[in-house]
N, C-alpha and C positions, 0 to 999 in steps of 0.2 A: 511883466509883459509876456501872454502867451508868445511861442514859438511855432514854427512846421510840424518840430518833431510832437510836441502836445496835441496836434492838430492829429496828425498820423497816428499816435496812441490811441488819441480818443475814440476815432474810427475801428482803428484796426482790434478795440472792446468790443466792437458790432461788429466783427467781419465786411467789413466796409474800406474802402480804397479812394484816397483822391488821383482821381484818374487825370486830370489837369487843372491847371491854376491858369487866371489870367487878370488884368484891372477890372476892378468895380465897374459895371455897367451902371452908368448915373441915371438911367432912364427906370432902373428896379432895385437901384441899390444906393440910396439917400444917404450922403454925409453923415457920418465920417466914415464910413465900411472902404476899405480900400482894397480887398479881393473879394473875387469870385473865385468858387471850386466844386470842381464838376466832382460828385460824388458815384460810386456806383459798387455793387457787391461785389468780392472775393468773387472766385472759379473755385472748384472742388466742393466737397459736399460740406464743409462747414457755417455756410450762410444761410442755404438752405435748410439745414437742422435748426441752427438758430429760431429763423422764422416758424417753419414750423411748428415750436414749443411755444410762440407768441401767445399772448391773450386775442391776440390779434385776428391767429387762425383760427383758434379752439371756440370764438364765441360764433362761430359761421356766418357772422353778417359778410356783405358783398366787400369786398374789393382789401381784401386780409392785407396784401403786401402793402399797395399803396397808404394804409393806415398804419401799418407799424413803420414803414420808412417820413412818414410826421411826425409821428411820435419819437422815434430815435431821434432823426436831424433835429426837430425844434429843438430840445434838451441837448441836443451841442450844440446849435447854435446859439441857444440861452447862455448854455457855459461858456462863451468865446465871446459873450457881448456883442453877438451877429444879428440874422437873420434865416435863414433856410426862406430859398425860391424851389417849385415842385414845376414839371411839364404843366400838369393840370391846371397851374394859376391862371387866372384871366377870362375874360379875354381884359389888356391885351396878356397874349401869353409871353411868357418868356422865352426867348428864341436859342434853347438849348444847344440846337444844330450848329448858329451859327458861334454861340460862343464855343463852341469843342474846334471846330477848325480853327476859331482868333488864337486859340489857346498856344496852337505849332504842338499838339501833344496826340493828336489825331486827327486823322485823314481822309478822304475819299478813297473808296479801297477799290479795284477793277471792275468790281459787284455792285458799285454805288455805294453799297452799305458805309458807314463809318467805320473806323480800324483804328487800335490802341496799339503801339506799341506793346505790352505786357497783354491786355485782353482780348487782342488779335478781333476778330468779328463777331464774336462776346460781347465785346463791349454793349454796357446798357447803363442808365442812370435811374438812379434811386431820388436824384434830385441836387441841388446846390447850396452850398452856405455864401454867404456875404460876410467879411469878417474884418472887422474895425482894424489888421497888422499884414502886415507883406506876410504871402505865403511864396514860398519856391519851392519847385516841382523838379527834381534834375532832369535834363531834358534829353530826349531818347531821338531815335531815325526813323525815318519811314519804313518798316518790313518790307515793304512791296518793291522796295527801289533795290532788295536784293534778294527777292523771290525772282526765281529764274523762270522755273514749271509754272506758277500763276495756279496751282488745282482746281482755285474757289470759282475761273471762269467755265469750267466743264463740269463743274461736281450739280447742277441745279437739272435734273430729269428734263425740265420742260424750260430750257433756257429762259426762265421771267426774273432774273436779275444779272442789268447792264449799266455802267457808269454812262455807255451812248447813249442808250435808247430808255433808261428809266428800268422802274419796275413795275413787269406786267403782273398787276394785282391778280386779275380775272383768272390766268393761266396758270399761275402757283394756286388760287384755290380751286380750279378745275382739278388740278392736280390731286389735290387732299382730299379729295372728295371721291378718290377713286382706288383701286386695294393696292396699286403702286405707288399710292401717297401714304401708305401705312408708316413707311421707316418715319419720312417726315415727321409726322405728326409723335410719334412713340422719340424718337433719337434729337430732334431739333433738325434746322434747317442744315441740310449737305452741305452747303456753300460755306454756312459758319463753320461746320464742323470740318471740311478741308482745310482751311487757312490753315499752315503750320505757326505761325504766329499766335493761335489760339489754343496751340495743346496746352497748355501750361493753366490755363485759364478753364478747360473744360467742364462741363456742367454735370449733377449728375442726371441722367436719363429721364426721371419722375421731377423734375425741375422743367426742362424741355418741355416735356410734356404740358403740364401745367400750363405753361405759357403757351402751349400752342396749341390748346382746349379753347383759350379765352381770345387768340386771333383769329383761328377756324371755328366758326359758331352757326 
């Protein structure tokens, strides 16, 4: 009978992390699969090399990461006798969001964004497995509930990320669009990159970037 830590191995072969476990959602996850597990990449530059060297990137068709993180997860999930669930399935879609908060392994963060424990406002998914065996995840605190300073509420130039009032889409890309949205766009979002809960998790620079070519377009 596979186990967690087989589970954690298999990943942590891809630079990949289970970022939380929680029950089979029955509405995308058919008998007999008894978890769900939110997957999502390592911090520091060894995931990103990874991909990188993919066939994935190197053959230039559209959308390189989301096609090697199928092609990983299916083949663990084939080896685990699962399934892999992706954001993009659907409609209907899979309610990623709401399975990270069921999880108790991440949060609403002061910013709105979601917040990991370990990936601090990093955090991001690569996608989910469904897996026929109990998985356990040892279970962490909320950062936030002993972050004093809060940084990630002041680090945003044009205040457009609030857990009150939402996220002002228009104002963060007015922003990028103008030569004080430069760091943005080169470094990643301020706000993720203040949370101290996120050093550990940090991205490298040309990683950011990438991802924030293909949000601001």
């Amino acid at each position: 009978m596979a186990t967690t830590a087989d589970l954690i191995s298999a990943l942590g072969a891809e630079h990949l992390l289970a970022l939380a476990a929680l029950p089979a959602d029955p509405e995308f996850c058919p008998a007999p699969l008894q978890s769900l597990v939110l997957i999502g990449p390592e911090g520091g530059a060894a995931w990103w090399k990874l991909v990188k060297r993919s066939p994935e990137w190197q053959d230039g068709a559209a959308d390189p990461i989301d096609r090697w993180s199928k092609r990983i997860l299916d083949g663990i999930a084939a080896r685990f006798g699962g399934m892999a669930l992706y954001p993009s399935d659907g409609p209907p879609y899979p309610p990623f969001l709401r399975w990270a908060q069921d999880s108790g392994a991440l949060w609403q963060s002061p910013v709105g964004m979601l917040l990991h424990a370990d990936a601090g406002l990093w955090v991001s998914f690569r996608g989910a497995l469904a897996l026929p065996f109990t998985v356990t995840i040892p279970a962490a605190s909320n950062p936030c509930l002993s972050c004093a300073e809060q940084p990630c509420l002041s680090a945003c130039p044009v205040a457009a990320l609030s857990k009150a009032k939402g996220y002002d889409i228009a104002a963060c890309h007015a922003h990028l669009d103008r030569p004080a949205g430069a760091d943005c766009l080169s470094e990643g979002c301020r706000a993720r990159r203040a949370c101290p809960a996120s050093q550990s998790h940090a991205r490298l620079a040309q990683q950011s970037a990438y991802h924030m070519s293909r949000f601001h377009t």
